[in-house]
MOPAC internal coordinates of N, CA, C and O (Angstrom, degrees):
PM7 1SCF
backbone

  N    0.0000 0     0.00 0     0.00 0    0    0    0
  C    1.4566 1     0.00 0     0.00 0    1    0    0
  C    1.5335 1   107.54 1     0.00 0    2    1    0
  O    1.2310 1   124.75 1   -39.98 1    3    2    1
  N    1.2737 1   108.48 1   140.02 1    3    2    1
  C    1.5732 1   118.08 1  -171.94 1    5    3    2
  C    1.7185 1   113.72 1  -113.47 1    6    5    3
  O    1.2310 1   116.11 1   -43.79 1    7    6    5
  N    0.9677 1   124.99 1   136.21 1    7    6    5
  C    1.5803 1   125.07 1  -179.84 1    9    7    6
  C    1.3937 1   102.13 1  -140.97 1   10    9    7
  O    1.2310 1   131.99 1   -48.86 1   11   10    9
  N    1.8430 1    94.45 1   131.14 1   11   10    9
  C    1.3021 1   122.12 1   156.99 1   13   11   10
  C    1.1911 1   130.45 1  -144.49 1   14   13   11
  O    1.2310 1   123.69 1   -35.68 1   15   14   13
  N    1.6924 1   110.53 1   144.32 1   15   14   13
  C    1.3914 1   104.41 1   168.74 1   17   15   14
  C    1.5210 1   122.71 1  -137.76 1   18   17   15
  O    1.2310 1   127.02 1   -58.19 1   19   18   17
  N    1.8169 1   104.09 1   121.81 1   19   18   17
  C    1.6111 1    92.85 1   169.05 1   21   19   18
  C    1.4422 1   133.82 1  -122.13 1   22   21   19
  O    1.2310 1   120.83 1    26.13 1   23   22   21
  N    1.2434 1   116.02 1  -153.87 1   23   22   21
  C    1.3651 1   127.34 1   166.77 1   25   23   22
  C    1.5080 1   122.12 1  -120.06 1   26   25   23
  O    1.2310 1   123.90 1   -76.12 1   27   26   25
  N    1.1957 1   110.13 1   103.88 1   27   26   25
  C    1.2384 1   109.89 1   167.57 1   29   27   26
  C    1.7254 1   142.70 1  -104.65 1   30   29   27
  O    1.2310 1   118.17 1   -34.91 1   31   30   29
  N    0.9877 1   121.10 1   145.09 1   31   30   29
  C    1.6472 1   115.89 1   178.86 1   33   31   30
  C    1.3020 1   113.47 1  -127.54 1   34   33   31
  O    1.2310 1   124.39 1   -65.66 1   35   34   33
  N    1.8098 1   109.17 1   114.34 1   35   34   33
  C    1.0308 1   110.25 1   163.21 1   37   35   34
  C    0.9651 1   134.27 1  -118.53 1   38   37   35
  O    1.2310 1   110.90 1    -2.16 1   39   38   37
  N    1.4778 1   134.73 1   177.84 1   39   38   37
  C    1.8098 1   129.25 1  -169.83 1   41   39   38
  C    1.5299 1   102.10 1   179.43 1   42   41   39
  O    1.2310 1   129.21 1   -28.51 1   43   42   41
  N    1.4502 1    99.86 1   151.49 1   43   42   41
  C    1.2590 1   107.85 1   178.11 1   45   43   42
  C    1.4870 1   118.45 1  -158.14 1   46   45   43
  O    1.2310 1   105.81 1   -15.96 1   47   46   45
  N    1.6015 1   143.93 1   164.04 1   47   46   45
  C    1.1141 1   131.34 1   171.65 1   49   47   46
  C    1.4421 1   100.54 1  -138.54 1   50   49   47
  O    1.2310 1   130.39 1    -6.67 1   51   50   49
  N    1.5521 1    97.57 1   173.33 1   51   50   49
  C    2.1722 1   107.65 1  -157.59 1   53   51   50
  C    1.7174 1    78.54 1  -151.24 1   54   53   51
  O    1.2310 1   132.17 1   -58.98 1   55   54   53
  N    1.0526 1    94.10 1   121.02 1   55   54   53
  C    1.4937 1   118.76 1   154.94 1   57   55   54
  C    1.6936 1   119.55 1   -76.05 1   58   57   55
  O    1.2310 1   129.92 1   -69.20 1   59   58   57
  N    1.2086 1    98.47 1   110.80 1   59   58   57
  C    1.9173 1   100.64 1  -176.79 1   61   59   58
  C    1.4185 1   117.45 1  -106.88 1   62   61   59
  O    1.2310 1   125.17 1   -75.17 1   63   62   61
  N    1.4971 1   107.68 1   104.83 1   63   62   61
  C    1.1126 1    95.94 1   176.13 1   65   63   62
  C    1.4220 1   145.94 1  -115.14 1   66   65   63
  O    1.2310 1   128.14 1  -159.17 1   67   66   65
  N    1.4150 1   101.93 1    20.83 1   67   66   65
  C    1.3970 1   131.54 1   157.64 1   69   67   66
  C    1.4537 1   126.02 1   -65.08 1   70   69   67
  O    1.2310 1   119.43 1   -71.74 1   71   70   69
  N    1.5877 1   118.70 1   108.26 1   71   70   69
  C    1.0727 1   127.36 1  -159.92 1   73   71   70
  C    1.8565 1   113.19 1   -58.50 1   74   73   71
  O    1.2310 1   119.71 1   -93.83 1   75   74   73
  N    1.2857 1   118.16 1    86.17 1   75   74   73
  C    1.4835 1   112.63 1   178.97 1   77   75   74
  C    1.6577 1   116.01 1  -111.72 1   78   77   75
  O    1.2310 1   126.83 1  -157.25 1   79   78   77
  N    1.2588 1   104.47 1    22.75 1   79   78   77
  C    1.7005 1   112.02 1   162.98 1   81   79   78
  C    1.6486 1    98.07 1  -140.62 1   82   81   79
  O    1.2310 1   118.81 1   -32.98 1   83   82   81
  N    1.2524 1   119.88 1   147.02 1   83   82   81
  C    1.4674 1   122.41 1  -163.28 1   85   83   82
  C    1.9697 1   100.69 1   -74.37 1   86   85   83
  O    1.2310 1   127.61 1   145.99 1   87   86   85
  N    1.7404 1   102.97 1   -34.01 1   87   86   85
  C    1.4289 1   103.89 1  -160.78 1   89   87   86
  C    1.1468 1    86.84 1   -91.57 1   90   89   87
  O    1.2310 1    98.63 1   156.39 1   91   90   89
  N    1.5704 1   155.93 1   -23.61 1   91   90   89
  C    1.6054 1   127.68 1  -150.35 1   93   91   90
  C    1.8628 1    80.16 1  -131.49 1   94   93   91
  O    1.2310 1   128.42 1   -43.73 1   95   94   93
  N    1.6445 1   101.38 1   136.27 1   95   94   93
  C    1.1972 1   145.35 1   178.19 1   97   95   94
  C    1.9178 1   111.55 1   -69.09 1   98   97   95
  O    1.2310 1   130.80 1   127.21 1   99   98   97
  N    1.2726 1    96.77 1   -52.79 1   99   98   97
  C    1.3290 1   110.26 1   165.20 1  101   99   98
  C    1.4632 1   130.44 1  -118.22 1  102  101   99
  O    1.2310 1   113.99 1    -6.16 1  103  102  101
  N    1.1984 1   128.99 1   173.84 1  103  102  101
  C    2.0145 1   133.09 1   172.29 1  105  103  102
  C    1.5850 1    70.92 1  -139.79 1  106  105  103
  O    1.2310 1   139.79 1   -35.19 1  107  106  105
  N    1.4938 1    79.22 1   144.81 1  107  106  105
  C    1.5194 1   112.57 1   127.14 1  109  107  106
  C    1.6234 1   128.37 1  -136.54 1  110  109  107
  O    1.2310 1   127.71 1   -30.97 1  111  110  109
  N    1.6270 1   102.77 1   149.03 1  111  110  109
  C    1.7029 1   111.23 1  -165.22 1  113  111  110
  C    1.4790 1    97.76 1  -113.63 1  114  113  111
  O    1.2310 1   124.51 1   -41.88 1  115  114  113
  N    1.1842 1   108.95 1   138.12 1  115  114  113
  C    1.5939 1   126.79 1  -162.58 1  117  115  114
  C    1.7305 1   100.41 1  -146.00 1  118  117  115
  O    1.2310 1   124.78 1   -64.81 1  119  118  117
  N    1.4701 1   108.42 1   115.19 1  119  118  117
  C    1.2906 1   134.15 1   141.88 1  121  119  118
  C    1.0797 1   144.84 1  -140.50 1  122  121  119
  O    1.2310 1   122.72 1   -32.82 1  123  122  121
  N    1.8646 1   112.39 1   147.18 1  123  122  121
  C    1.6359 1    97.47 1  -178.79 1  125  123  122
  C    2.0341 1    87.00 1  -153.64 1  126  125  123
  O    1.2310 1   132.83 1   -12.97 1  127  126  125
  N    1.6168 1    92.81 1   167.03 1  127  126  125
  C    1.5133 1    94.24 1  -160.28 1  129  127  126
  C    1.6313 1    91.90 1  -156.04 1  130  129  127
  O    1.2310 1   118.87 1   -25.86 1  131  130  129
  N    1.1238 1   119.76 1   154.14 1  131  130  129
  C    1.7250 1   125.74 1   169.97 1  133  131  130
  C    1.3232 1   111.50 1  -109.63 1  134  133  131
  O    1.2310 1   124.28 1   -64.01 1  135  134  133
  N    1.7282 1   109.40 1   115.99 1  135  134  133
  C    1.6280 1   109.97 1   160.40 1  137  135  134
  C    1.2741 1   116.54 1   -66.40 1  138  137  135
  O    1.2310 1   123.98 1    -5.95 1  139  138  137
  N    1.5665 1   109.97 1   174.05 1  139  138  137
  C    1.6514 1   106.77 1   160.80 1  141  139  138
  C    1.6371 1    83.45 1  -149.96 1  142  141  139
  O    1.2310 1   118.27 1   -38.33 1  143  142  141
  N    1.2314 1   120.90 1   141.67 1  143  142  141
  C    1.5589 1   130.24 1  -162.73 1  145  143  142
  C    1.1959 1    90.05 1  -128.47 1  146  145  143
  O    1.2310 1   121.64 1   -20.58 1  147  146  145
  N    1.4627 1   114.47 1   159.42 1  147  146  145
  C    1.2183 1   143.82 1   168.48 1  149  147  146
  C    1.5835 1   114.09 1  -153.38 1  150  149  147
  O    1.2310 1   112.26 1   -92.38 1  151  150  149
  N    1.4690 1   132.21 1    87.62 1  151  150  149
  C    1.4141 1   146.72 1  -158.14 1  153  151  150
  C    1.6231 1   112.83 1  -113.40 1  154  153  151
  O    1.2310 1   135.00 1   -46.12 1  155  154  153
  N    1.2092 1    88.59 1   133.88 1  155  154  153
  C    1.8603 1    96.25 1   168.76 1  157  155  154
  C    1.4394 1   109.01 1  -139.56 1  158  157  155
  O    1.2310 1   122.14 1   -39.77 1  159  158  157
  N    1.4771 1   113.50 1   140.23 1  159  158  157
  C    1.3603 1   129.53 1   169.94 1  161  159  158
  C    1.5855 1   125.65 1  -108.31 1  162  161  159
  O    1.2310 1   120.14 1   -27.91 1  163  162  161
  N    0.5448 1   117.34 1   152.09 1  163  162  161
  C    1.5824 1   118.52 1  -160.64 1  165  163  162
  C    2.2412 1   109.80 1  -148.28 1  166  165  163
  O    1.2310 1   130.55 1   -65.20 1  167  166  165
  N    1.3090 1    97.25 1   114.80 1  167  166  165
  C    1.5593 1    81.39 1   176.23 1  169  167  166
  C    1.0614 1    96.20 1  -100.35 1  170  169  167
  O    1.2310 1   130.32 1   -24.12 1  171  170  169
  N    1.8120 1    97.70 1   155.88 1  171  170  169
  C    1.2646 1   119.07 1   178.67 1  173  171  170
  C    1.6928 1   114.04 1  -104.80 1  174  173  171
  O    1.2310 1   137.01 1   132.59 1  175  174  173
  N    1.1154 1    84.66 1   -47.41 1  175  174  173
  C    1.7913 1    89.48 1   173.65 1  177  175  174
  C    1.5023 1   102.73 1  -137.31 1  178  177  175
  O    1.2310 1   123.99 1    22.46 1  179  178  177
  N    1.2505 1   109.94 1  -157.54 1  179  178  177
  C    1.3082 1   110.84 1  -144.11 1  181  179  178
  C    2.0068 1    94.83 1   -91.85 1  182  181  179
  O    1.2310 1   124.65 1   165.11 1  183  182  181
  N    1.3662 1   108.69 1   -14.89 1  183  182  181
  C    1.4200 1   111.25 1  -177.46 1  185  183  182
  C    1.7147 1   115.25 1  -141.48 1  186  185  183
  O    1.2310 1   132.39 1  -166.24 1  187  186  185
  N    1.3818 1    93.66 1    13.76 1  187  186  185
  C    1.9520 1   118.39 1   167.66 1  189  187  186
  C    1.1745 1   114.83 1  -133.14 1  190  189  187
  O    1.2310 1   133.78 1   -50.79 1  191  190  189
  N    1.2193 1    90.97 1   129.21 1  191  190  189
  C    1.8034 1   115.73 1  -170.83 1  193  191  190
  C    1.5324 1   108.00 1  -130.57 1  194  193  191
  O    1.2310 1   125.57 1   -44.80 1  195  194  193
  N    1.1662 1   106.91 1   135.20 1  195  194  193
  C    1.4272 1   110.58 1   158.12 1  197  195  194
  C    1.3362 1   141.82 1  -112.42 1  198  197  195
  O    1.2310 1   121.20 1   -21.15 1  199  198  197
  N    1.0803 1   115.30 1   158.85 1  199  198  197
  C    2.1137 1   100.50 1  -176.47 1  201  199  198
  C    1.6937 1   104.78 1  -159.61 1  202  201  199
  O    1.2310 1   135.24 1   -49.10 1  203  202  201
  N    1.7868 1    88.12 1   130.90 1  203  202  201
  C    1.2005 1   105.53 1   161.26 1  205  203  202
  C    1.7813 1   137.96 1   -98.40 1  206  205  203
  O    1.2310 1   110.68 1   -29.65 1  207  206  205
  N    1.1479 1   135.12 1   150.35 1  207  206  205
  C    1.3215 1   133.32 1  -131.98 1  209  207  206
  C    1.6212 1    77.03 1  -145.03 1  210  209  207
  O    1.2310 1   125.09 1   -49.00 1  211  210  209
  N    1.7259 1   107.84 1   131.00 1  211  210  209
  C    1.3182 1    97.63 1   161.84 1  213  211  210
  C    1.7760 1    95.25 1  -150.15 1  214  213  211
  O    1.2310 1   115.09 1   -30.32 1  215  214  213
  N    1.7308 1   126.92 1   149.68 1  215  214  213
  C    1.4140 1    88.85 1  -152.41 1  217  215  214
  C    1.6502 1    85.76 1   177.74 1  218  217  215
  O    1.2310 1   124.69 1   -23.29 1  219  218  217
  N    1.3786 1   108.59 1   156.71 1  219  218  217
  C    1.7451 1   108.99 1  -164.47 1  221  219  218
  C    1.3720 1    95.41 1  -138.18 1  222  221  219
  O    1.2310 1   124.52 1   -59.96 1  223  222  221
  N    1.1016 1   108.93 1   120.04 1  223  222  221
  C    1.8892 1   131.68 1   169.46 1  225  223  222
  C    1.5084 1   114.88 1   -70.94 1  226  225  223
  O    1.2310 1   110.91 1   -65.98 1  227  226  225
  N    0.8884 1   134.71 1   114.02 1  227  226  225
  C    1.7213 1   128.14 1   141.04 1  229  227  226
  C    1.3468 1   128.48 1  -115.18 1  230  229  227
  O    1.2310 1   133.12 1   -69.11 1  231  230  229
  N    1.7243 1    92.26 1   110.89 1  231  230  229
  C    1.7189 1    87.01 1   171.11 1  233  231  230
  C    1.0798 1   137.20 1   -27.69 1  234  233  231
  O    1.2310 1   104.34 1    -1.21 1  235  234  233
  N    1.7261 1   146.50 1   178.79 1  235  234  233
  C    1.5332 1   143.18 1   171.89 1  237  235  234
  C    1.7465 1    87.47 1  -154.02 1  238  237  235
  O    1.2310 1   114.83 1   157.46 1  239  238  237
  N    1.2174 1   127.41 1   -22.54 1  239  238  237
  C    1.3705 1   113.80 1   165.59 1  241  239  238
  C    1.6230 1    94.58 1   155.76 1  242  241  239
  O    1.2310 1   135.48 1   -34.12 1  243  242  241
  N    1.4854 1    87.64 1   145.88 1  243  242  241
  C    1.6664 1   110.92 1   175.78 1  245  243  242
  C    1.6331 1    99.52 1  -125.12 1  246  245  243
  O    1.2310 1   121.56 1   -31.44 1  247  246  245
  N    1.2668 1   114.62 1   148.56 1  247  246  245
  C    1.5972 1   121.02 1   156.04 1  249  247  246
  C    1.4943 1   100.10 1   163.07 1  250  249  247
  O    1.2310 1   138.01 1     6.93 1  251  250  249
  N    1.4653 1    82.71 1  -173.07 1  251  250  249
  C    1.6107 1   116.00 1  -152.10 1  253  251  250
  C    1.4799 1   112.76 1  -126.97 1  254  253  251
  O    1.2310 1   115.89 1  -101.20 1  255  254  253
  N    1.6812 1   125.41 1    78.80 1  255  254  253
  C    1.3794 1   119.60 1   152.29 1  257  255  254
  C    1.3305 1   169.92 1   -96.05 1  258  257  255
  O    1.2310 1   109.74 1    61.12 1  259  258  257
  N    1.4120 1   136.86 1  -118.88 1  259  258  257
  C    1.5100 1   117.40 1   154.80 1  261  259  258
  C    1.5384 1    84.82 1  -122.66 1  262  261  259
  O    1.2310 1   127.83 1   -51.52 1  263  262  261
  N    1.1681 1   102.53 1   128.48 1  263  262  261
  C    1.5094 1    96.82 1   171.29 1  265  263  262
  C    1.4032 1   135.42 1   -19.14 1  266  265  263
  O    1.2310 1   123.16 1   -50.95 1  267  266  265
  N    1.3788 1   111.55 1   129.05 1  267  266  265
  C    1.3915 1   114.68 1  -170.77 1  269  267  266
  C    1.8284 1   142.01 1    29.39 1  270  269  267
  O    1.2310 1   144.47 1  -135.99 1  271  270  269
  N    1.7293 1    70.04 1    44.01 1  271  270  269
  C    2.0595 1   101.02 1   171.15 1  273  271  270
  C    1.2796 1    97.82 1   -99.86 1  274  273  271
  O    1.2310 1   112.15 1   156.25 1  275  274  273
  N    1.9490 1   132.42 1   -23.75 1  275  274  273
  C    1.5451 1   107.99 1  -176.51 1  277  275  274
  C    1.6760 1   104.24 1    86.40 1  278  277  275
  O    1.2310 1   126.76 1   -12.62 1  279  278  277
  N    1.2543 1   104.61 1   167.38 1  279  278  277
  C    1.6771 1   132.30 1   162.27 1  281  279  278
  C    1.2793 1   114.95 1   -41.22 1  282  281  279
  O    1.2310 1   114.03 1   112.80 1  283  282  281
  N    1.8224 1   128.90 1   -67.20 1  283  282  281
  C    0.7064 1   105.46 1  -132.70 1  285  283  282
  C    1.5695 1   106.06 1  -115.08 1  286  285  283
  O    1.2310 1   130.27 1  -161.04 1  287  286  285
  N    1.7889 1    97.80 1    18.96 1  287  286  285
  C    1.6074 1   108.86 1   149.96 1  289  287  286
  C    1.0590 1   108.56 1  -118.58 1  290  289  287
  O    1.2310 1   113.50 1  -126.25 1  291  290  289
  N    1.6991 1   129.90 1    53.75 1  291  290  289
  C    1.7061 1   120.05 1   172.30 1  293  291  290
  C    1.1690 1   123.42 1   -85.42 1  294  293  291
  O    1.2310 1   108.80 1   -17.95 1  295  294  293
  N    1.4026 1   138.57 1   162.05 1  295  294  293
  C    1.1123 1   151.66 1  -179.43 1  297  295  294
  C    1.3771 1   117.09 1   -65.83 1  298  297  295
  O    1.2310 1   132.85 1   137.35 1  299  298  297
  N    1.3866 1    92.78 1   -42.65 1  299  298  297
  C    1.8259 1    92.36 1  -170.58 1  301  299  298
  C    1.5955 1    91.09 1  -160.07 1  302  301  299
  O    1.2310 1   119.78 1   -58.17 1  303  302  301
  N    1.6345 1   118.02 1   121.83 1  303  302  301
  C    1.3914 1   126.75 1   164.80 1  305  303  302
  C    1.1853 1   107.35 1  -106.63 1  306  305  303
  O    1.2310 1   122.52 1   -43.82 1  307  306  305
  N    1.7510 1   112.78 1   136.18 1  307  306  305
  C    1.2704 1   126.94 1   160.24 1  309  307  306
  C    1.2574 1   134.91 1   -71.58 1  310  309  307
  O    1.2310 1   106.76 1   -64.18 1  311  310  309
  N    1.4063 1   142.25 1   115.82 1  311  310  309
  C    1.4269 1   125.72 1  -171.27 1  313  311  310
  C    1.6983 1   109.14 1   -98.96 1  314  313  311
  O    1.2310 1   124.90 1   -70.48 1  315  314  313
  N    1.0938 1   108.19 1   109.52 1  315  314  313
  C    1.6316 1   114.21 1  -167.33 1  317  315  314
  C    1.4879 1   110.79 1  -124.17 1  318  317  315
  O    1.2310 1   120.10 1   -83.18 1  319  318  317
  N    1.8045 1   117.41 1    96.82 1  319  318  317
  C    1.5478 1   142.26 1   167.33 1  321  319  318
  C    1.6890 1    98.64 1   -22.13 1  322  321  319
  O    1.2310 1   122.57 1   -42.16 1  323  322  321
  N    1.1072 1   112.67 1   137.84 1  323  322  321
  C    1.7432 1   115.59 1   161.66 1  325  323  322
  C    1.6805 1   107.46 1   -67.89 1  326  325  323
  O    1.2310 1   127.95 1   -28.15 1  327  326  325
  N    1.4426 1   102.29 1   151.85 1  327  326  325
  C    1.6420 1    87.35 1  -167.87 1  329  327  326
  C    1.3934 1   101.45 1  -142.20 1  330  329  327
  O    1.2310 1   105.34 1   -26.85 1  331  330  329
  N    1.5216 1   144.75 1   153.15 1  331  330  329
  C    1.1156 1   142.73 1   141.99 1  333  331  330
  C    1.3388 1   125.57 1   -31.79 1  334  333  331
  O    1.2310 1   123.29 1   -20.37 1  335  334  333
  N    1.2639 1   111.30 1   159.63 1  335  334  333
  C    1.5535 1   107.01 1   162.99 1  337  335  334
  C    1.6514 1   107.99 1   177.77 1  338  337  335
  O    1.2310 1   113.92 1   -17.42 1  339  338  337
  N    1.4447 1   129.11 1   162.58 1  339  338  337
  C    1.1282 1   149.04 1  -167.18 1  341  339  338
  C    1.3968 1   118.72 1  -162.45 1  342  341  339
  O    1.2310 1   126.37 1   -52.88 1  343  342  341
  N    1.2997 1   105.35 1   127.12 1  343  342  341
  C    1.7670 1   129.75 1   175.60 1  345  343  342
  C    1.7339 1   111.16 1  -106.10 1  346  345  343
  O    1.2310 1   122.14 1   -54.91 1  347  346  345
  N    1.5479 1   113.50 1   125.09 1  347  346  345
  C    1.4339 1   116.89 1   157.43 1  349  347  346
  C    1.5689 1   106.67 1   -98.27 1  350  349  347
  O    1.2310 1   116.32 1   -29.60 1  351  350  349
  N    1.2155 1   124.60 1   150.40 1  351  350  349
  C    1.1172 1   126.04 1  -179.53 1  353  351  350
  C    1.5880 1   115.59 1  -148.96 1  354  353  351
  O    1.2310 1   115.82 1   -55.60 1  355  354  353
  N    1.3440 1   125.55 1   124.40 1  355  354  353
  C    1.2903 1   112.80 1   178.24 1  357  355  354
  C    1.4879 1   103.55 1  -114.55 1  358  357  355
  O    1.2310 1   113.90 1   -37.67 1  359  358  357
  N    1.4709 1   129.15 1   142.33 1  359  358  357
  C    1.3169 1   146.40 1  -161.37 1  361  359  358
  C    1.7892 1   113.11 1  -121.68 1  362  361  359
  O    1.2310 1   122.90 1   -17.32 1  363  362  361
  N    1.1566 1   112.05 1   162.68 1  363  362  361
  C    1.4226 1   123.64 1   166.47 1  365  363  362
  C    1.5978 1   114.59 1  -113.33 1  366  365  363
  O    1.2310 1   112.19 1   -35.09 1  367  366  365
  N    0.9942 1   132.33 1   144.91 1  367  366  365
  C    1.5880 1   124.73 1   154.59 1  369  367  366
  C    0.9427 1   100.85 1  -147.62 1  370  369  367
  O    1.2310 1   125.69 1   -15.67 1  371  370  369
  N    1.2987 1   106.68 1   164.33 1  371  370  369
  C    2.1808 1   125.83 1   164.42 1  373  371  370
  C    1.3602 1   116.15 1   -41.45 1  374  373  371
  O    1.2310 1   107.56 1   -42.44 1  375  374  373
  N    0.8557 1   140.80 1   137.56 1  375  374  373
  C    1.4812 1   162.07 1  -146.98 1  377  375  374
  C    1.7234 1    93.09 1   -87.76 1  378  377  375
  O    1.2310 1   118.05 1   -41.50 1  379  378  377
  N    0.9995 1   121.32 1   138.50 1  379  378  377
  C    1.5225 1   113.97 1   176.84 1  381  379  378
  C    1.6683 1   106.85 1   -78.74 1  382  381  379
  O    1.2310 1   113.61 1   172.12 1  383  382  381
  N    1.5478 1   129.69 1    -7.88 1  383  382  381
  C    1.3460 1   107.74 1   163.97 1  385  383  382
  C    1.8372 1   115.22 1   -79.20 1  386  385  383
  O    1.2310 1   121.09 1   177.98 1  387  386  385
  N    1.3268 1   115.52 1    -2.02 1  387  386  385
  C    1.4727 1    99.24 1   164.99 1  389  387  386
  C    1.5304 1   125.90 1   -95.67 1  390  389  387
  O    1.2310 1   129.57 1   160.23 1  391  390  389
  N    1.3712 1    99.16 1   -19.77 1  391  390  389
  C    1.6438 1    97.07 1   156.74 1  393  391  390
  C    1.5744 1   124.58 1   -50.91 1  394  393  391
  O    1.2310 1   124.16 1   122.59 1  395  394  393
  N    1.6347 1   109.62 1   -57.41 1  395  394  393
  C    1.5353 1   122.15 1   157.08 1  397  395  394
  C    1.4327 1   116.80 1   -23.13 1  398  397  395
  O    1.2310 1   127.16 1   120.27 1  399  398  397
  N    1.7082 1   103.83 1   -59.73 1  399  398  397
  C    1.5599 1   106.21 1  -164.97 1  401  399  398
  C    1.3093 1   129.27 1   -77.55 1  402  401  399
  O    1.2310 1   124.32 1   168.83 1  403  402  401
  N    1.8187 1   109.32 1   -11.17 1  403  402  401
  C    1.1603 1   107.87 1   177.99 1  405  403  402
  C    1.4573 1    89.22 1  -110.35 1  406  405  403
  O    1.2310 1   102.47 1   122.98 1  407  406  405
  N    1.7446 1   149.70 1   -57.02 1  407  406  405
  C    1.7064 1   108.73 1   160.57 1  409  407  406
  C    1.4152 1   120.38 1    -4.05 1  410  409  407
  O    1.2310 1   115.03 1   133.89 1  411  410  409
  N    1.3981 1   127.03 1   -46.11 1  411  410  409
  C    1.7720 1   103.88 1  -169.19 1  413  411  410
  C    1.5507 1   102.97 1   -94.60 1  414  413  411
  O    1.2310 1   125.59 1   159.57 1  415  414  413
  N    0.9484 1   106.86 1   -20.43 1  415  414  413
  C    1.7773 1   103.86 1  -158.77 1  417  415  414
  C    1.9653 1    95.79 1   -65.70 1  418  417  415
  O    1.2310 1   120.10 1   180.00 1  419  418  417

């Protein structure tokens, strides 16, 4: 059994360029949020593994501007609660006799 836990930060932005305000030509959509993970793996057989994901989100900001105005002239801010969450995941890997076989080769 395998255990990990991290921190992650992610974010991203989308260029919109479908006219959905009459005066601005472009949006842009901007988010980013911090995981905190807590993971376990578990083999099942010799080349199936499974893993559970258990793990708490907090936003750092969502919204909607004119390009490269930023936050704190946006169009439209999202207010988004920190939230729980959990991943099952089942995986494949290499069989531990080919690790073996190429160690000797």
């Amino acid at each position: 059994m395998h255990y990990y836990s991290t921190i992650e930060l992610q974010g991203a932005s989308y260029h919109i360029t479908e006219r959905l305000i009459e005066s601005v030509d472009k949006l842009e959509f901007r988010h980013s949020s911090v995981r905190f993970n807590l993971r376990a793996e578990r083999e099942i057989h010799d080349w199936l593994w499974v893993g559970v994901t258990f793990g708490y989100r907090v936003p750092i900001n969502i919204f909607i501007s004119e390009p490269g105005e930023g936050r704190n002239n946006s169009l439209v801010k999202i207010d988004v609660n920190s939230a729980l969450y959990t991943n099952l995941s089942i995986f494949i890997v290499p069989p531990a006799k080919l690790y073996k076989r190429a160690k000797g080769s």
